[in-house]
Structures are given as C-alpha cells and as structure tokens.
C-alpha positions as CSV (number, residue, x, y, z in Angstrom):
1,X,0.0,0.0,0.0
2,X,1.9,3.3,-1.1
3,X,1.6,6.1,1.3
4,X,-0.9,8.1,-0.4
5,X,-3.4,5.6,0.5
6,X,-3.0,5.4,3.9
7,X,-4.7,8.5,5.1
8,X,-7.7,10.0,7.4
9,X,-10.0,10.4,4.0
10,X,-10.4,6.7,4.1
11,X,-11.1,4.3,0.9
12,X,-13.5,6.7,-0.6
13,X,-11.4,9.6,-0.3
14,X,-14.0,11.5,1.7
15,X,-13.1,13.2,5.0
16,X,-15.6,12.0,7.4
17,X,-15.5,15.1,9.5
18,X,-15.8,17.5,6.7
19,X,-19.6,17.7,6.7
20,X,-19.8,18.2,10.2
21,X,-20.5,21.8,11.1
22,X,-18.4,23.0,13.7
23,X,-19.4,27.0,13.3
24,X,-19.9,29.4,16.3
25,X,-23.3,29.7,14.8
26,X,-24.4,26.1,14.8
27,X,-23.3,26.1,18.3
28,X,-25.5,29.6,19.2
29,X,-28.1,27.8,17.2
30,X,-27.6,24.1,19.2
31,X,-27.5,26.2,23.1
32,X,-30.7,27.9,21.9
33,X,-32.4,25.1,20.9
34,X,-31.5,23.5,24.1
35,X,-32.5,26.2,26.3
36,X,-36.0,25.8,24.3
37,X,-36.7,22.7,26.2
38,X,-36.5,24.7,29.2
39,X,-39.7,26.9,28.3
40,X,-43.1,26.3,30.1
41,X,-45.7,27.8,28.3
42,X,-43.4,30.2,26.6
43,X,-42.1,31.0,30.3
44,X,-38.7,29.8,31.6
45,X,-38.8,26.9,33.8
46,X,-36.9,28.6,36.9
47,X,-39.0,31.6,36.6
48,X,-39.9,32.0,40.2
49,X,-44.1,31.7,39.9
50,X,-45.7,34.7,41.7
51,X,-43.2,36.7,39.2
52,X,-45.8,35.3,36.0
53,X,-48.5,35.6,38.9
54,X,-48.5,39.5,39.4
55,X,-46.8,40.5,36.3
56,X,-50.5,39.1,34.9
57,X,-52.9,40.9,37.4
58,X,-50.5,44.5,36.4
59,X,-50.6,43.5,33.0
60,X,-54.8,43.2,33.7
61,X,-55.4,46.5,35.3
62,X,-56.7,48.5,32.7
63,X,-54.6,51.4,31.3
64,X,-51.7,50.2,33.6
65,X,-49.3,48.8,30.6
66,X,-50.0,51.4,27.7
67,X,-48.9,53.5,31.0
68,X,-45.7,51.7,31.5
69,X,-44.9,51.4,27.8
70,X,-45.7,55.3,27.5
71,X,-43.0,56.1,30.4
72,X,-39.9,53.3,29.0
73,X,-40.9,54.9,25.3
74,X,-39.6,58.5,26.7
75,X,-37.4,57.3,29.0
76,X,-35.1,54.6,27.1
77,X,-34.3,56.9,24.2
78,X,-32.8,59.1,26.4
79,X,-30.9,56.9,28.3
80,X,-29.2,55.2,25.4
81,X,-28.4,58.5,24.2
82,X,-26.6,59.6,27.4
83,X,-25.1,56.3,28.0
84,X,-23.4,56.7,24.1
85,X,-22.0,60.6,25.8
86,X,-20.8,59.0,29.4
87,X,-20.1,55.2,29.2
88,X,-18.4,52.9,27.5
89,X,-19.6,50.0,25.2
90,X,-18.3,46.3,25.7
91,X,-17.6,44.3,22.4
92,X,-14.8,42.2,21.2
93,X,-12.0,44.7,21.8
94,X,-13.1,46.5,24.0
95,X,-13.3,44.2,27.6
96,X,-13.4,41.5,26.0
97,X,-13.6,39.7,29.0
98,X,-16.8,41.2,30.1
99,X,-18.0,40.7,26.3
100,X,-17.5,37.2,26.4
101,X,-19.1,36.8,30.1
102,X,-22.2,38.2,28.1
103,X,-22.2,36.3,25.0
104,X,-21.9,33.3,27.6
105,X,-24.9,34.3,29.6
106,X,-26.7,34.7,26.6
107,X,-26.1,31.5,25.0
108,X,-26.6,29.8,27.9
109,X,-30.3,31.7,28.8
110,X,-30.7,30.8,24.8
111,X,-31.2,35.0,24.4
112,X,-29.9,37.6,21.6
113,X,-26.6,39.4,23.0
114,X,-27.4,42.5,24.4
115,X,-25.0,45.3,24.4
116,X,-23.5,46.2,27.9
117,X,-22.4,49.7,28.6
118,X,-19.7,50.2,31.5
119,X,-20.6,53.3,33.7
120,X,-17.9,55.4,35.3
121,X,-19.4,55.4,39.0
122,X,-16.8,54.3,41.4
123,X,-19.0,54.7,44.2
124,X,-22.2,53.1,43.7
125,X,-22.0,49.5,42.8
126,X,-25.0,48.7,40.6
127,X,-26.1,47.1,37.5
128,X,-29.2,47.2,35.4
129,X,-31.2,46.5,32.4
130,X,-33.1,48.8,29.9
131,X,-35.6,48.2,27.4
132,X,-38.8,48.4,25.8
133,X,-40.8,45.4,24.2
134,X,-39.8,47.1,20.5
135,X,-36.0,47.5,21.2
136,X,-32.5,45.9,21.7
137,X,-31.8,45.4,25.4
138,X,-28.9,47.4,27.3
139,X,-27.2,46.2,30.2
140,X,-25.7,48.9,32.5
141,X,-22.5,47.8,34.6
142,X,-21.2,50.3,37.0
143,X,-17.2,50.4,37.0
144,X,-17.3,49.5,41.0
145,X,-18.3,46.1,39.8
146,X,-15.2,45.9,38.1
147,X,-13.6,46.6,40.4
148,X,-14.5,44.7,43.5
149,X,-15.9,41.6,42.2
150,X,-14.2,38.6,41.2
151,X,-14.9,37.7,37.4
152,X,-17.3,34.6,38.8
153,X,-19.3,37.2,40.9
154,X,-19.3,39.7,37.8
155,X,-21.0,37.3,35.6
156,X,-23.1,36.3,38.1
157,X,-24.7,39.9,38.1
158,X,-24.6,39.9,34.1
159,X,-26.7,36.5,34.2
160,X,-29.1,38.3,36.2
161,X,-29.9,40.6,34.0
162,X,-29.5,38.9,30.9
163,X,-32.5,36.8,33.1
164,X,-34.6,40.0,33.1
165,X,-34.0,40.0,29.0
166,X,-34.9,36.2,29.3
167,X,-38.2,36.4,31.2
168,X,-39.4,39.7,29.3
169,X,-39.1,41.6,32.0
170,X,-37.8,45.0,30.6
171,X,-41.1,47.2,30.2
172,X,-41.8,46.6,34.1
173,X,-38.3,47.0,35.7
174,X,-37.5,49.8,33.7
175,X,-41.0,51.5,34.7
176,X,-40.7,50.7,38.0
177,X,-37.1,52.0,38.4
178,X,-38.5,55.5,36.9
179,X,-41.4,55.4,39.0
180,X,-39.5,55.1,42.3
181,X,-36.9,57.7,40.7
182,X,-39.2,59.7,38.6
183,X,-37.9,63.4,40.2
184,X,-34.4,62.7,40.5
185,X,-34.8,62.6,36.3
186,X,-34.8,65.5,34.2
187,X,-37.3,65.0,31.9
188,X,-40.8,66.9,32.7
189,X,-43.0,64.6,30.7
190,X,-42.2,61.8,33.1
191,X,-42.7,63.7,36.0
192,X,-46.6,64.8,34.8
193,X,-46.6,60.8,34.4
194,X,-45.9,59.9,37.7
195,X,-48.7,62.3,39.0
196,X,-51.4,60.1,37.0
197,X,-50.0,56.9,39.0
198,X,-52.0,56.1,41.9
199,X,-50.4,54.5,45.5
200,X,-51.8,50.7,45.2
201,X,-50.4,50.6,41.4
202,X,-47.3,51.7,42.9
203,X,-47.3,49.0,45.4
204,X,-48.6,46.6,43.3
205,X,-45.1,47.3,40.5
206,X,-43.0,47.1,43.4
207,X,-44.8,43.5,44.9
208,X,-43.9,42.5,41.3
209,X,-40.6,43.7,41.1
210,X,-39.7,42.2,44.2
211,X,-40.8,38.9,42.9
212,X,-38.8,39.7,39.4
213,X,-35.3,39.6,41.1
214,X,-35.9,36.2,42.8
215,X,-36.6,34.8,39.4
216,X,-33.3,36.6,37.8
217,X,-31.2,35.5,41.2
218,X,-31.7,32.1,39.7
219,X,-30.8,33.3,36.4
220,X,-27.3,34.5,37.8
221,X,-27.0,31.0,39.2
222,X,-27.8,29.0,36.2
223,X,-25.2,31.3,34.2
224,X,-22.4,31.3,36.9
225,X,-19.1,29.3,36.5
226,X,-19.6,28.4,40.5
227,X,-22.8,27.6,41.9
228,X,-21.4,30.3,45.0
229,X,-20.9,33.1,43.3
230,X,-24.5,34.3,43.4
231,X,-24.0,34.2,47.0
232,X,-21.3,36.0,47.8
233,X,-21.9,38.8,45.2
234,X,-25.3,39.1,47.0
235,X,-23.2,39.3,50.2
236,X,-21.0,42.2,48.2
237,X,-23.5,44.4,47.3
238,X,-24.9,44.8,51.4
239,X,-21.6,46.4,52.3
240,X,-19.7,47.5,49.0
241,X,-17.0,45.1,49.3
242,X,-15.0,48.2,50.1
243,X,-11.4,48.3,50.9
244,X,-10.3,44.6,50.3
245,X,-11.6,43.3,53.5
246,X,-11.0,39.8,52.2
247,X,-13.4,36.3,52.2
248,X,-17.0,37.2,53.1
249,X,-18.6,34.9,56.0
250,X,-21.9,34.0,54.9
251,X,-22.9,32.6,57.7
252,X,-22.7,35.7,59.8
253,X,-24.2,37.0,56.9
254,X,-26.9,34.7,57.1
255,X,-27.5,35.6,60.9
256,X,-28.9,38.8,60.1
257,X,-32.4,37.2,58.7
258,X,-34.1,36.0,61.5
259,X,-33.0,39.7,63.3
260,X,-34.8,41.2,60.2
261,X,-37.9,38.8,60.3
262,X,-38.6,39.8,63.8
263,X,-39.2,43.9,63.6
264,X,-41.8,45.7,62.8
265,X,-39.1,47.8,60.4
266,X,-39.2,45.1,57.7
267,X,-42.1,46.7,56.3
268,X,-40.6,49.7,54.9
269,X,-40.0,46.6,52.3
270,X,-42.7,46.9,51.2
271,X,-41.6,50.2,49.3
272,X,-38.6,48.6,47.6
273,X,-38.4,46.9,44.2
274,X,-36.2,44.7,45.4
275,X,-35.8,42.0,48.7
276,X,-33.0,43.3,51.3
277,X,-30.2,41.2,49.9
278,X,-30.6,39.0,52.8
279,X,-33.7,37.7,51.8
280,X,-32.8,36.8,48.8
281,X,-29.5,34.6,49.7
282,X,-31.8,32.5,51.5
283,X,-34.4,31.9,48.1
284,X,-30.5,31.1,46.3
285,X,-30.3,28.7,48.8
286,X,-33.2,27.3,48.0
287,X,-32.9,27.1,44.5
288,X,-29.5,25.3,44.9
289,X,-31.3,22.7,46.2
290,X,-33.4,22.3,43.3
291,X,-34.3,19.7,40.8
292,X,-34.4,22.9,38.4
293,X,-30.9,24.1,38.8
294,X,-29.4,20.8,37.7
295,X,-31.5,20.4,35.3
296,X,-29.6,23.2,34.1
297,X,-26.4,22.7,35.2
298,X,-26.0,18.3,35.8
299,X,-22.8,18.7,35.6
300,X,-23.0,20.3,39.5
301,X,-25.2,17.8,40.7
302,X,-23.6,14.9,43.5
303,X,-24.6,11.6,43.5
304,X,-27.4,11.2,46.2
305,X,-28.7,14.8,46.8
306,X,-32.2,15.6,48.0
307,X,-33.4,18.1,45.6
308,X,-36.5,20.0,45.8
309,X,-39.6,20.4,42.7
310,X,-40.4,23.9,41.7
311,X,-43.7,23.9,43.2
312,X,-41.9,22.7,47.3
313,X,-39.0,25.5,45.5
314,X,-41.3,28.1,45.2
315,X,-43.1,27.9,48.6
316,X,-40.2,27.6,50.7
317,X,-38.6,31.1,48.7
318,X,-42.2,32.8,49.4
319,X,-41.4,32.1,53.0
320,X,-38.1,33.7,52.8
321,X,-38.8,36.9,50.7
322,X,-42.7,37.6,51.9
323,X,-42.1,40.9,53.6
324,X,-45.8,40.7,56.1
325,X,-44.7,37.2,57.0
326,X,-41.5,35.2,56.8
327,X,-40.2,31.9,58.9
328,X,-37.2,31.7,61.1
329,X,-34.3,30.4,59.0
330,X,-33.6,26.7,59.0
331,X,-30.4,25.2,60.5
332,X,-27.6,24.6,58.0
C-alpha cells in the first residue's frame, strides 16, 4: 500500500468530518435550541411563579401597561443617548472579557446578545437592564463592579440581568425603576406621568418587582461558572466590598435574617423593588437545592442529593422573601 493511500480520508477519499459543522453559529443555534426545552408555556422553567403571577394581574389593570410602555418609550431613548455621551460600550476589543461573560450568559439563557455599557461610578456598585418590548436590550455595569468583584461574581450579576432579557421583564423593571426615581430625572414629561400613578399601582409594580429579582437571582445561578458566586456577590452588594476586606462569611451573613424577620421595620420593604439582599440569599439557597438548577447545570449535581420540585422551590422562597410574613431560617 503506497503512502498516499493510507490517510484520514479513508477508501472513498471522503473526509468523514468535513460535513460536520463546527461554526460558532451552529453552536449559538444548538445552546438555543436547548434552552428551548427549558420553556413552560413560553415561560422559563426557573422563573420564580408569583413573578408570571403578578406581572398578569398589572398586565390586567386597565390602562396600567399602555402607561408603562408610555414612560420606557420617553425614557429609554434618552438613556441610550446619554449612555453613548458617558459610558463605555463592551464588544470584542473593547473588555473582551466582560464581552465574552455576556455572550456566555446569553447563550446559555438561549437570548440575543445585548450590548452592555460600562458606567464610570466608582461609588455606587449597581447594575441594570433597559428596554422596551420594541427594542435591543442594554445592560448597565457600574465600574465599581469591576472593580471589587471577582470575574465569577461579575457574571453572576450579568446572568441576572441577561435573566430579566430572558423572562421579558424590561417594560416593568424599567418603569418601575423610573417610577421610584421619577424626580431625581430631568425629563418633565415623566414627572406629569408619575402624578397620573396612583399609590396601590405603585405597590402593586414594586410587589412584582420584588418577585422579578428572585426569578433573575436564579438566572445568575444557572449562568455562573460556581454555583457560590450568586451568593457572595449578594453578600457584596450589602456592604460595598469596600477596601479589600477579604473572604465574606456568609454565615454571619446569614445571621442577620431571622433579626430582620422579627421587627416591625421590615415593612418599609414593602416600598422597595427589590428583597434586602438578605432575603434573597436565602431563596439562592433554596434554588440550589433544586431539581431545576441541575436540570440546568448536571454537571454540579452529586450523586445522592435531595433536591426539591419547583412547586416545594417556590413555597419555601415565598417564606423567605414575603415581607408581612417570613419563617425563622432553618439550621444549616
């Protein structure tokens, strides 16, 4: 047999791997199909369910959503406009690293890549999504992030928001931001808005809300590269993670619930978009005891774990973040 024989084409001189594609598309194309499996009803599967619940009764209030969408339609133009003057935009050369983190998030959550801007505000660490139901997506990543988070805790916060892109949130976060910050803004139009909104609407956004960042909590999990960093980037975000004061101890951390759960004071919650960080550790907790997270992620799962359904998932993280009434933390 000469040489020219004996090669990888084999006897029909066809390469057997030349008709495989191997393109970064097929492979966007492959995640997003899989992630499609994890739709119920057109909803994600770890979408935490009084999220759906009360997003439905706002969305059934009549006049309420031509109201939000009238508020995000003046307000996100402006934004992106002063986001293009102040901030930088991530892409490929320009932090790639963050770039990537995205693309990651997004292929994992099976959503289109939204652009991230990086905010120069060194003192504030924060991070949020804009939108309307017409437009691209923004995600907003204040420099302190940068700075004080590991990369595993960074992308942790990304996943969250891409998680608000994933569960069609934007409309609703991005009127209820405006509405709790309606005159810090310079735009009069909003602020004749705001005077139209009456108080149980208001409390009714931010019930919602509330129940929006448990569901995108477990969208930071699913997205992380360690099932902890949810955690102690939640940890991060109650103090600042100022001056390089080293490993967080989340069980201290953790002691501070059942002091919260027991004061009156715990209802000026009630007024927040979002659970006291607290709170919400406990509902990651949960989730990371879940049959949904490794559904997600098996290749975290150990052999002989105990793992909770959604429905025993979502009751015990109503338990945790329910701001009139929430049980003493359990032993862990």
């Amino acid at each position: 047999m000469s040489l020219e024989s004996n090669n990888t084409t084999g006897l029909s001189g066809i390469n057997p791997t030349g008709t495989i594609d191997v393109s970064f598309r097929k492979y966007v194309d492959n995640r997003t199909s899989s992630s499609a499996v994890h739709l119920v009803n057109g909803i994600p599967d770890y979408a935490y369910g009084p999220d759906f619940v009360l997003r439905e009764k706002l969305r059934a209030i009549p006049g309420a959503f031509p109201f939000f969408k009238a508020i995000t339609n003046q307000y996100v133009p402006y934004m992106k406009q002063t986001l293009n003057m102040n901030a930088l935009r991530v892409g490929p050369e320009q932090f790639p690293e963050v770039h990537k983190m995205t693309q990651e998030c997004a292929i994992r959550l099976g959503i289109g890549m939204p652009t991230v801007y990086i905010y120069p505000e060194p003192a504030i660490i924060n991070a949020y999504t804009i939108a309307t139901e017409d437009d691209s997506p923004i995600v907003v990543v204040h420099s302190s992030l940068l700075e004080r988070f590991t990369k595993g805790e960074l992308k942790a916060v990304i996943g969250h928001e891409c998680g608000h892109i994933h569960n069609n949130h934007s409309i609703y976060t991005t009127a209820a931001d405006i509405i709790l910050n309606a005159m810090s803004l310079g735009l009069p139009i909003l602020r004749q808005l705001m005077s139209l909104l009456s108080m149980p609407l208001r409390y009714a956004i931010q019930a919602w809300s509330r129940a929006a960042e448990v569901t995108c909590d477990r969208a930071g999990v699913i997205c992380s590269d360690d099932i902890n960093d949810e955690l102690t980037s939640k940890a991060k975000f109650m103090y600042g993670a100022a001056f390089d004061s080293g490993e967080i101890n989340l069980e201290a951390v953790l002691k501070q619930y059942d002091m919260l759960r027991s004061t009156p004071v715990r209802l000026l919650e009630l007024e927040s978009t979002h659970p006291v960080p607290v709170r919400r550790m406990f509902a990651v907790m949960e989730f990371m005891s879940s049959e949904l997270l490794y559904d997600w992620r098996p290749e975290w799962r150990t052999p002989g774990q105990k793992l909770l359904n959604k429905q025993e998932l979502d009751a015990r993280c109503e338990q945790y973040v329910g701001v009139i009434k929430s049980k003493k933390a359990s032993k862990r």
